[in-house]
Backbone bond lengths (Angstrom), bond angles and torsions (degrees), N, CA, C in turn:
res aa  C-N    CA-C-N  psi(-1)  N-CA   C-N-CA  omega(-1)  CA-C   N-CA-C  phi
1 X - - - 1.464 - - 1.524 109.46 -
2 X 0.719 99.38 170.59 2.187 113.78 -161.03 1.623 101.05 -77.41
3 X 1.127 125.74 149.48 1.865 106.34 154.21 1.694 95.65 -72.34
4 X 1.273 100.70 151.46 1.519 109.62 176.53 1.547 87.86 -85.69
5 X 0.868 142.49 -49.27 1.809 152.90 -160.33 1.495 83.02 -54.53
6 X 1.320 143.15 -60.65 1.269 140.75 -151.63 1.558 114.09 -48.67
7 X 1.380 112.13 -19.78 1.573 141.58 -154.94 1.953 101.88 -89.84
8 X 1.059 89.28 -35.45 1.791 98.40 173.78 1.048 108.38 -94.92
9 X 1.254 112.56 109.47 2.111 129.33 164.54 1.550 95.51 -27.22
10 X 1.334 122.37 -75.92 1.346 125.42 -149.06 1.393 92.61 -68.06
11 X 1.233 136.60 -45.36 1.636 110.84 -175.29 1.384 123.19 -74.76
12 X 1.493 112.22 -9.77 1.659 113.79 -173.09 1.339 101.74 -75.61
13 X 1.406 108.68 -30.88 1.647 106.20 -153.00 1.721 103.18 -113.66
14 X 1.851 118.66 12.80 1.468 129.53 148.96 1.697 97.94 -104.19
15 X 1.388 131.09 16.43 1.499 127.21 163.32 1.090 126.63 -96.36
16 X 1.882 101.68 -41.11 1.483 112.43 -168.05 1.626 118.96 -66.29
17 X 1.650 106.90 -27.29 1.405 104.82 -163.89 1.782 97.03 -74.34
18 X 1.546 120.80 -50.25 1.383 103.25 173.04 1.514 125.26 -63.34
19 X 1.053 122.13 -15.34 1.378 110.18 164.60 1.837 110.89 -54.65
20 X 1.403 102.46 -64.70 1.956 102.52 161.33 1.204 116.56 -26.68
21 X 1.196 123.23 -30.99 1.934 115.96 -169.41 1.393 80.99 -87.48
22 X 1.093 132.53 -60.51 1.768 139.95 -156.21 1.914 104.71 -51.31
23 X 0.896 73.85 -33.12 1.947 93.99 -175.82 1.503 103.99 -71.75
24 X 1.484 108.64 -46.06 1.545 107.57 -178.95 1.011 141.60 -61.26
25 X 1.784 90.24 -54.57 1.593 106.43 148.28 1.438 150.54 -70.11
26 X 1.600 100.53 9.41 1.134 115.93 161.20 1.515 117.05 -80.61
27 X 1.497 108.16 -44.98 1.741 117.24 -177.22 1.504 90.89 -62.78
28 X 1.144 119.96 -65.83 1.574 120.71 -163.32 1.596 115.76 -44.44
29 X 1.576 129.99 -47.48 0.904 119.76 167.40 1.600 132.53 -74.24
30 X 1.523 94.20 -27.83 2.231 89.78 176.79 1.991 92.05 -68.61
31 X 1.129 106.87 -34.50 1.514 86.16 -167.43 1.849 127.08 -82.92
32 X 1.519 95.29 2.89 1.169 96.97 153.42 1.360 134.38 -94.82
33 X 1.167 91.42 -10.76 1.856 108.75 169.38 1.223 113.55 -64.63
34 X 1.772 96.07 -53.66 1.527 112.78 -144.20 2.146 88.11 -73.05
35 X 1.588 110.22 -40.75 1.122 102.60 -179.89 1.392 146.18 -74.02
36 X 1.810 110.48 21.98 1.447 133.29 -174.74 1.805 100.94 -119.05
37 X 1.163 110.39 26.62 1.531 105.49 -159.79 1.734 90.38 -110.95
38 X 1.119 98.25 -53.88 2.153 93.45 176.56 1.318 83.32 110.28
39 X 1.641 117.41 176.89 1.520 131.69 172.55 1.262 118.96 -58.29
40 X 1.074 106.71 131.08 1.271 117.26 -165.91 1.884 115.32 -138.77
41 X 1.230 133.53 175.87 1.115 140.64 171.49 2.193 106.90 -132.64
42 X 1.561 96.80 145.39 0.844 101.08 147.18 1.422 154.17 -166.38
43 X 1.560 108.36 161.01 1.816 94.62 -156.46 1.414 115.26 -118.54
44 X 1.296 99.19 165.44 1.414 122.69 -151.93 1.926 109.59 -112.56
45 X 1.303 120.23 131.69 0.992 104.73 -171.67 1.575 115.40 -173.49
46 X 1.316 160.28 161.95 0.948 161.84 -165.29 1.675 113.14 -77.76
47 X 1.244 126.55 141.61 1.454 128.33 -170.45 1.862 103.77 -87.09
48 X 1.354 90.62 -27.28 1.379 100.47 -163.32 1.726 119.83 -91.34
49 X 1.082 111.29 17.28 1.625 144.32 176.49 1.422 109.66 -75.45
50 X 1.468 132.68 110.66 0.969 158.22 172.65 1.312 129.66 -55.69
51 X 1.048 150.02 132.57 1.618 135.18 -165.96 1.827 98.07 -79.63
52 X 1.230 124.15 -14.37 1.327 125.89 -170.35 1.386 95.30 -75.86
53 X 1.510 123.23 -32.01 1.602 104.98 -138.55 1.253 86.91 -91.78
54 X 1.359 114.94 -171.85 1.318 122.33 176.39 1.366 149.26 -84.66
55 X 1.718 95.37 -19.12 1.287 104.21 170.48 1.198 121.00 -80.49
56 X 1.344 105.24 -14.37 1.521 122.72 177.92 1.782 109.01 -52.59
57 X 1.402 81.52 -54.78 1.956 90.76 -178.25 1.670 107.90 -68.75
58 X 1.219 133.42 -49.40 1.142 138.16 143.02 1.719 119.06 8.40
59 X 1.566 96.82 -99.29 1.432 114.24 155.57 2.008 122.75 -38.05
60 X 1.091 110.99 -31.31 1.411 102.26 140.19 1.156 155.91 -41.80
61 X 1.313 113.60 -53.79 1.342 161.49 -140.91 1.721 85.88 -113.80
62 X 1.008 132.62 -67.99 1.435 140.13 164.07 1.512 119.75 -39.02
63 X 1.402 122.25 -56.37 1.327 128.31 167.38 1.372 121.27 -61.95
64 X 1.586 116.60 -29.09 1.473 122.41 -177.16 1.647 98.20 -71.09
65 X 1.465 116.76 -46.79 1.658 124.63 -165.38 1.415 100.10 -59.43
66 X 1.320 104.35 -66.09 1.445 118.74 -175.07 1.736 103.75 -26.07
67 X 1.769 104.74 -78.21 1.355 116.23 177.34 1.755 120.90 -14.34
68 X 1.006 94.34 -57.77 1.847 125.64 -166.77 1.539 96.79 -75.39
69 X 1.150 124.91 -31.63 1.765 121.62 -153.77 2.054 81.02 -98.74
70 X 1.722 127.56 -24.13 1.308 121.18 165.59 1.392 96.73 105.52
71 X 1.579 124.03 54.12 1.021 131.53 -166.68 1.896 105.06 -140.10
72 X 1.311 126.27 131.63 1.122 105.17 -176.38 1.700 99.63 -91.56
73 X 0.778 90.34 168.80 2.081 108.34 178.17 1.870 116.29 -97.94
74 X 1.349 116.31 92.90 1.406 99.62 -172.71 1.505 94.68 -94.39
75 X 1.139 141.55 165.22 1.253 172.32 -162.09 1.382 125.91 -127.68
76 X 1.571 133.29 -169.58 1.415 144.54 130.61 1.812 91.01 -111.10
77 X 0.982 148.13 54.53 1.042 140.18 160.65 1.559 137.47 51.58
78 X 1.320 115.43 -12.87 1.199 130.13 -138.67 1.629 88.03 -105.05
79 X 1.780 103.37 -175.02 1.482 111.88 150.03 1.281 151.04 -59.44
80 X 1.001 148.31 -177.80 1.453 138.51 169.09 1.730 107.20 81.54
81 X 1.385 110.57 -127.43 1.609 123.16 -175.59 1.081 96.38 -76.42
82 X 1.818 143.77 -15.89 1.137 105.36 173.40 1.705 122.08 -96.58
83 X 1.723 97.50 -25.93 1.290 95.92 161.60 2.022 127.69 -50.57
84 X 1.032 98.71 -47.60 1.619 99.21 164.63 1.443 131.32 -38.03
85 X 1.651 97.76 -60.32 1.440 92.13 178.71 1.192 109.97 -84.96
86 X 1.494 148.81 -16.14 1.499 150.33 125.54 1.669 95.63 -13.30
87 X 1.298 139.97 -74.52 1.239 151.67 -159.80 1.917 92.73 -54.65
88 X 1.092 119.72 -80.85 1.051 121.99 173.03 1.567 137.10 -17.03
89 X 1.184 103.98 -60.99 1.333 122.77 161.69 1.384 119.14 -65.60
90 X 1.095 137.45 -60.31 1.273 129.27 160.14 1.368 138.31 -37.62
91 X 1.522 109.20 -46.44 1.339 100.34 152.70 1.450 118.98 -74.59
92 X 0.629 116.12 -14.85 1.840 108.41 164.73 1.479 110.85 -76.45
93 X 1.281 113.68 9.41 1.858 113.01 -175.14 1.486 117.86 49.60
94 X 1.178 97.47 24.35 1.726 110.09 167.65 1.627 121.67 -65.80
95 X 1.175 131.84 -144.91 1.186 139.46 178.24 1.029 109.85 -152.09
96 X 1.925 114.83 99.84 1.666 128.02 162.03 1.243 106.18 -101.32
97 X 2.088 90.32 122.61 1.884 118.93 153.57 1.732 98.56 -68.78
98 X 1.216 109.78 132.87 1.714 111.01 130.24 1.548 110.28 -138.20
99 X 1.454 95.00 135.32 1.481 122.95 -158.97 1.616 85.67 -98.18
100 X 1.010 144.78 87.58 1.444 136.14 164.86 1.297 130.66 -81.64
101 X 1.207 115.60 165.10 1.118 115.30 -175.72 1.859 117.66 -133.42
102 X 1.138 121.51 158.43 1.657 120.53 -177.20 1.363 102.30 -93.70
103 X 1.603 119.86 97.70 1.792 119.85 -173.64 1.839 86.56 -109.71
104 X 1.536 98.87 179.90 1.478 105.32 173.91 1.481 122.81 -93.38
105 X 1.714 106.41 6.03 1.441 135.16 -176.94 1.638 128.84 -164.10
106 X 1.308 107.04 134.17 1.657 93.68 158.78 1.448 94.97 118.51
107 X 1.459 115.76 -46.23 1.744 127.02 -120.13 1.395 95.83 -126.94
108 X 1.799 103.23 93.80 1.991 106.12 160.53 1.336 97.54 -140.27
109 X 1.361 111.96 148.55 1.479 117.36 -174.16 1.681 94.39 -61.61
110 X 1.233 118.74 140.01 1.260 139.36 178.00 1.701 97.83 -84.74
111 X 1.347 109.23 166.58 1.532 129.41 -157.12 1.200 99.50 -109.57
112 X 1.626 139.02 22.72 0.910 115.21 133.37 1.521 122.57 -124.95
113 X 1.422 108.32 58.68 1.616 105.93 176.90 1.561 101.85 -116.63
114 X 1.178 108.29 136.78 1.106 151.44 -173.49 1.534 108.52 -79.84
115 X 1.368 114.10 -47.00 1.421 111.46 -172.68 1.500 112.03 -145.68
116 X 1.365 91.61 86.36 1.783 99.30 -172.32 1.494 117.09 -64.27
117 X 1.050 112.37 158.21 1.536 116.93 135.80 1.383 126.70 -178.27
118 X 1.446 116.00 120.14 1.268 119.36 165.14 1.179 134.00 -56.52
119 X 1.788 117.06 141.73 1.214 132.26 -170.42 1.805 111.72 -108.62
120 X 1.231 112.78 149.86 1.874 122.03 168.40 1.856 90.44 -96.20
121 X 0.896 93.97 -57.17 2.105 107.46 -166.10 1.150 107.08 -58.49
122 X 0.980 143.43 161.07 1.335 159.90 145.45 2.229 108.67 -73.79
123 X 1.752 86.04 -70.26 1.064 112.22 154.56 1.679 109.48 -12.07
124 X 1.311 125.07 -80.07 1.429 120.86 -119.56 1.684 77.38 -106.07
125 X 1.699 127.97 -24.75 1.056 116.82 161.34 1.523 136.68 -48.50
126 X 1.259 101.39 -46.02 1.267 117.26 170.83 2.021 118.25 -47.54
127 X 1.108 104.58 -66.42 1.371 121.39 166.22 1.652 113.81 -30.04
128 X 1.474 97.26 -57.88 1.768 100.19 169.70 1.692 121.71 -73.89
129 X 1.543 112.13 -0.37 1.352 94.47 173.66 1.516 109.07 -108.37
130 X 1.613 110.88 -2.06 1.471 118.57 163.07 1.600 121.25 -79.69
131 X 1.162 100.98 -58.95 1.685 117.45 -156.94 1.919 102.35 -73.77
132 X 1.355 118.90 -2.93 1.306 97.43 176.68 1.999 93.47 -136.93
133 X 1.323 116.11 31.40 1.670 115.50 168.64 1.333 102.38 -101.00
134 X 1.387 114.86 152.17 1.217 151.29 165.57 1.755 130.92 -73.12
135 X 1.634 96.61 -31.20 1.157 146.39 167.95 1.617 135.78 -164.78
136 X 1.057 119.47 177.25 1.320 133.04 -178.98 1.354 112.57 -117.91
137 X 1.398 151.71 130.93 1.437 137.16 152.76 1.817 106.88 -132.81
138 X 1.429 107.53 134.91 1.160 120.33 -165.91 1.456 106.89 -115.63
139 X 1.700 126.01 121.26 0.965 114.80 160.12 1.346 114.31 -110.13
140 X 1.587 126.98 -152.21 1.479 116.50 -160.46 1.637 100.81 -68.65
141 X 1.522 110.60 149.28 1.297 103.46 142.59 2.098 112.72 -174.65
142 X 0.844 122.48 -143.58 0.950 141.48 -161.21 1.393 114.64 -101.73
143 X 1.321 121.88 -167.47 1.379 132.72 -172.30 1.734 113.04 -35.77
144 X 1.782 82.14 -81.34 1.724 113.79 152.53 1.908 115.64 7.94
145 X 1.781 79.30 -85.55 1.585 96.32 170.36 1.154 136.37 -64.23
146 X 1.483 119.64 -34.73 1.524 109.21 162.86 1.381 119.55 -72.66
147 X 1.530 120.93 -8.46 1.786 114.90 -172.73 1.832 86.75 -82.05
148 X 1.340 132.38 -44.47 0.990 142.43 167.23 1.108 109.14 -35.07
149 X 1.320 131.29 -91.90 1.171 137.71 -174.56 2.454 110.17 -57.58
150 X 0.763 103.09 -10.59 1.265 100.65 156.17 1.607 122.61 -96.27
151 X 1.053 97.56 -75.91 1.974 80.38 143.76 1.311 129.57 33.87
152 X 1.682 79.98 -105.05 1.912 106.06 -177.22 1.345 94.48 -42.72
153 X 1.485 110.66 -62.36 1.481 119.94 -137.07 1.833 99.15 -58.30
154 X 1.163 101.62 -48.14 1.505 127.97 -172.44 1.752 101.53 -54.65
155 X 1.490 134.77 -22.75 1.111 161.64 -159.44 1.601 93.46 -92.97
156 X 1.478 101.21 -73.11 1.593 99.60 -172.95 1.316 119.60 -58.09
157 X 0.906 95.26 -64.94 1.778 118.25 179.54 1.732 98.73 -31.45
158 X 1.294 132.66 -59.10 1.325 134.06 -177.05 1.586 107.80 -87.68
159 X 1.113 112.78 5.61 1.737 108.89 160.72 1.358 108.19 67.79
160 X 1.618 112.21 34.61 1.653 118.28 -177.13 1.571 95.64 -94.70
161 X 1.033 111.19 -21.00 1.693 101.49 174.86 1.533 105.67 -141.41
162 X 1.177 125.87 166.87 1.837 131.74 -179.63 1.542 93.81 -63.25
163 X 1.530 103.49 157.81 1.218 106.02 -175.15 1.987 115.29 -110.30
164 X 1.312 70.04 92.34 1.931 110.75 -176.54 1.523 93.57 -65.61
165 X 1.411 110.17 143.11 1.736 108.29 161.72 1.147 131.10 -77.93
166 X 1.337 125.73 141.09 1.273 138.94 -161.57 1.738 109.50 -121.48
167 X 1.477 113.78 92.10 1.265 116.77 173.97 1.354 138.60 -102.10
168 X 1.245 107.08 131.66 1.619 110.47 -175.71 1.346 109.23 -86.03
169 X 1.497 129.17 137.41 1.327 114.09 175.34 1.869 90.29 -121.15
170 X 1.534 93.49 147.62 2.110 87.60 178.62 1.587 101.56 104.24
171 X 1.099 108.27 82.90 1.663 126.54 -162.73 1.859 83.90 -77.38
172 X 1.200 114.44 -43.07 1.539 121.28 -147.98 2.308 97.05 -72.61
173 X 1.493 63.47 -41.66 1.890 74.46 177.74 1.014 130.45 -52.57
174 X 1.669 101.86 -65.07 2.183 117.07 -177.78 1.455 91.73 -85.69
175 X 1.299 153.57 -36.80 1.430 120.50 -151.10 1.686 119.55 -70.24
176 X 1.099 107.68 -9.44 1.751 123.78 170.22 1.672 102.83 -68.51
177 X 1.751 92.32 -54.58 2.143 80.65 171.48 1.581 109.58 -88.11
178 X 0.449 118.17 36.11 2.081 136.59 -173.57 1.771 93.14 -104.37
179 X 1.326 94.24 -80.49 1.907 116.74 -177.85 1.728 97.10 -35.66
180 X 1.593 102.33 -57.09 1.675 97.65 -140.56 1.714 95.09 -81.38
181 X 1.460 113.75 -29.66 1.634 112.60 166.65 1.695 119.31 -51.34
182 X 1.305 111.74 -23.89 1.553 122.66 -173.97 1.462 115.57 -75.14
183 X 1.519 103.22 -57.80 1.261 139.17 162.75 1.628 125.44 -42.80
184 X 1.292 103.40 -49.02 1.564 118.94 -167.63 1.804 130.12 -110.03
185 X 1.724 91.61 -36.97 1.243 116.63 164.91 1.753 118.45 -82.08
186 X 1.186 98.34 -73.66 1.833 114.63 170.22 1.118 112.97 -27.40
187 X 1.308 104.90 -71.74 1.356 113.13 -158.61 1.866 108.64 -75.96
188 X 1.192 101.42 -15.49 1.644 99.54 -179.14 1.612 113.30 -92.76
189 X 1.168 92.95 -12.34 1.817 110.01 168.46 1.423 83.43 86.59
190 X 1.171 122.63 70.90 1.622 103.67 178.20 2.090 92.10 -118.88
191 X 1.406 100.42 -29.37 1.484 101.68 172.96 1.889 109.99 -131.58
192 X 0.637 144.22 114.78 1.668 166.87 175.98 1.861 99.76 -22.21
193 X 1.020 110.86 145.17 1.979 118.95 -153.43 1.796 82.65 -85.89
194 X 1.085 123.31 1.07 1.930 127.46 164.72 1.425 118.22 -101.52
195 X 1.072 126.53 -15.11 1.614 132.15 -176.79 2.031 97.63 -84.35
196 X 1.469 102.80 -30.69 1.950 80.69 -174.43 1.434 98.14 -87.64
197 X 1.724 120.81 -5.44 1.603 101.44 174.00 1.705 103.40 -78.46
198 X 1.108 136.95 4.69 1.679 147.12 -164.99 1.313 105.08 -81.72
199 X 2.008 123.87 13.50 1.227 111.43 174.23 1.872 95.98 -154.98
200 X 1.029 112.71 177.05 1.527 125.21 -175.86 1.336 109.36 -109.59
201 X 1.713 136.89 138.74 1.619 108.79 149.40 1.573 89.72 -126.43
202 X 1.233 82.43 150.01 1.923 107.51 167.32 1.656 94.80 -158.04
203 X 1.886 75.71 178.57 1.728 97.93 -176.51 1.685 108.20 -123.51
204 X 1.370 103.25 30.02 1.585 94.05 -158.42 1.668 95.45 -142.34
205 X 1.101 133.57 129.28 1.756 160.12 -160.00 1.110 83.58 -69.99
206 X 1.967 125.71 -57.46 1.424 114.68 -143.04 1.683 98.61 -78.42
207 X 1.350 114.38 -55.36 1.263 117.37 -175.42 1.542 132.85 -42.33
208 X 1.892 100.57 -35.25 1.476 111.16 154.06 1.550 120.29 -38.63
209 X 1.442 104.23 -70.49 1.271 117.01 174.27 1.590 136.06 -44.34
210 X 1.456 88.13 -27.28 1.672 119.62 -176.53 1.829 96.48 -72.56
211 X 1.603 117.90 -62.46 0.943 139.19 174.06 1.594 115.23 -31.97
212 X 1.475 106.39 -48.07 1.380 118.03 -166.25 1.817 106.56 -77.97
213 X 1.232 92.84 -53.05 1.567 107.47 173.73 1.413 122.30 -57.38
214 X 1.561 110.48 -9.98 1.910 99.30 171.32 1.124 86.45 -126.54
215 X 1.359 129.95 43.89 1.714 120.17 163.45 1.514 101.41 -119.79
216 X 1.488 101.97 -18.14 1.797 101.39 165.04 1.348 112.12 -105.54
217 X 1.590 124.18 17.44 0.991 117.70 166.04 1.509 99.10 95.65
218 X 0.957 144.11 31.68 1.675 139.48 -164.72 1.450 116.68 31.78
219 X 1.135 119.13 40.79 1.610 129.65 174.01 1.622 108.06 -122.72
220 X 0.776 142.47 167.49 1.330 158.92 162.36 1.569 115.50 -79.83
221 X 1.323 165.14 89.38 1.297 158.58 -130.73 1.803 102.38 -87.29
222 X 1.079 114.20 137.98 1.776 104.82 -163.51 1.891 94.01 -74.53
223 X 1.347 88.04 -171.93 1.020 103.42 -164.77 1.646 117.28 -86.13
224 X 1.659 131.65 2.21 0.932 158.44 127.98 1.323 124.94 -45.68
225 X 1.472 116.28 -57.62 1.513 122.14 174.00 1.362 108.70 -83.29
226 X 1.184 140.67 -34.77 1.486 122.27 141.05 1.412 130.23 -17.39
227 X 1.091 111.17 -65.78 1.919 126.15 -179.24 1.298 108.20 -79.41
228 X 1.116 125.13 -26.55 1.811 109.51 -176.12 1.502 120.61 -137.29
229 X 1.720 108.91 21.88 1.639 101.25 178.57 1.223 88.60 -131.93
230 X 1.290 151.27 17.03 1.449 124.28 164.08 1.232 112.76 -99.82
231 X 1.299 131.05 -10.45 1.629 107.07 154.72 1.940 103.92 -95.27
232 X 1.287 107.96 140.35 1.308 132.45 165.32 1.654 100.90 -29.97
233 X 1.898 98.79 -98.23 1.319 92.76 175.43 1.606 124.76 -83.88
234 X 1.566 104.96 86.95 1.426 112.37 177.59 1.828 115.88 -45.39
235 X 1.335 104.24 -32.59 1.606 104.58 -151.68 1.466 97.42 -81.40
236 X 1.609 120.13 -19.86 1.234 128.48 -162.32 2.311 95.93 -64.52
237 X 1.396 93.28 -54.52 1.431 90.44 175.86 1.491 140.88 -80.74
């Protein structure tokens, strides 16, 4: 439902400016969080993912490597794929972000994050799961995940951030939007015959990890180049 207040000139426009402070202090605090965390990766994944299924275990298996390879694990905090790879990492005594958010479902910081923090924005969430990853890895999911995973892609491709790897895990999942991007996009010239090589698919945690680790050169990126070289224009944000 609407604010009724929104309807009066004089109250929208004695509302809007504190909403701006609210906004500020939202960036100001995730990014002091977000900027004590070191290099990190983060993944993307469905809430609604089951501990039975498989990607679930997967995404485990992913968060534990990650952990161990000296990578923190950021999240959306929640259940499903992110609780997993949250799960993962933690028992590996790693370091799990979940960036959460207040939805009307789905959405409680899961029990194994390490370094919470709640969001008002959508917006300002988003920003923190770009501007301080190392990479991206996407397993199955939903709406969520493909605006996510278009996103990134949409990021690299226009040179708004370095071009970090972007992995799909779940061959069975994306290769249907794999086909129809080839097919529909490519071929109509709607995206350039170099933008569908701009991502990875596999089915395998280690190889992700493998992937990530000779794209930084088999080093770990310090804890400086983490926080301030993966977006292009850093100074802009």
């Amino acid at each position: 439902m609407a604010d009724p207040s929104l309807n009066n000139s004089d109250s929208f426009t004695d509302q809007e400016p504190w909403r701006i402070f609210r906004i500020m202090a939202e960036f100001v605090d995730s990014f002091e969080l977000m900027s004590k965390i070191g290099p990190a990766v983060t993944v993307f994944g469905s809430a609604r993912i089951r501990p039975k299924n498989r990607h679930y275990r997967l995404a485990v298996q992913l968060g534990r490597l990650l952990a161990k390879s000296g990578y923190a694990v950021i999240t959306g905090g929640g259940p499903g794929i992110m609780e997993a790879a949250s799960k993962g990492a933690y028992e590996a005594k790693g370091i799990t972000v979940g960036l959460n958010i207040d939805l009307p479902s789905e959405q409680q910081t899961n029990r194994y994050v390490n370094r919470p923090f709640e969001f008002r924005y959508f917006f300002i969430r988003k920003v923190c799961f770009v501007k301080y990853a190392s990479a991206f890895v996407m397993f199955p999911g939903g709406y969520g995940t493909l605006d996510e995973l278009f996103e990134a892609l949409t990021l690299v491709q226009t040179d708004r951030i370095d071009k970090i790897p972007v992995i799909l895990i779940g061959r069975r999942h994306y290769e249907g939007l794999i086909q129809w991007m080839r097919k529909r996009l490519v071929a109509s010239r709607l995206i350039a015959r170099d933008d569908i090589e701009l991502f990875h698919l596999t089915d395998s945690p280690s190889e992700a990890v493998r992937i990530i680790q000779q794209f930084h050169g088999n080093r770990v990126p310090s804890p400086r180049e983490a926080s301030t070289s993966t977006f292009v224009n850093t100074r802009s944000l």
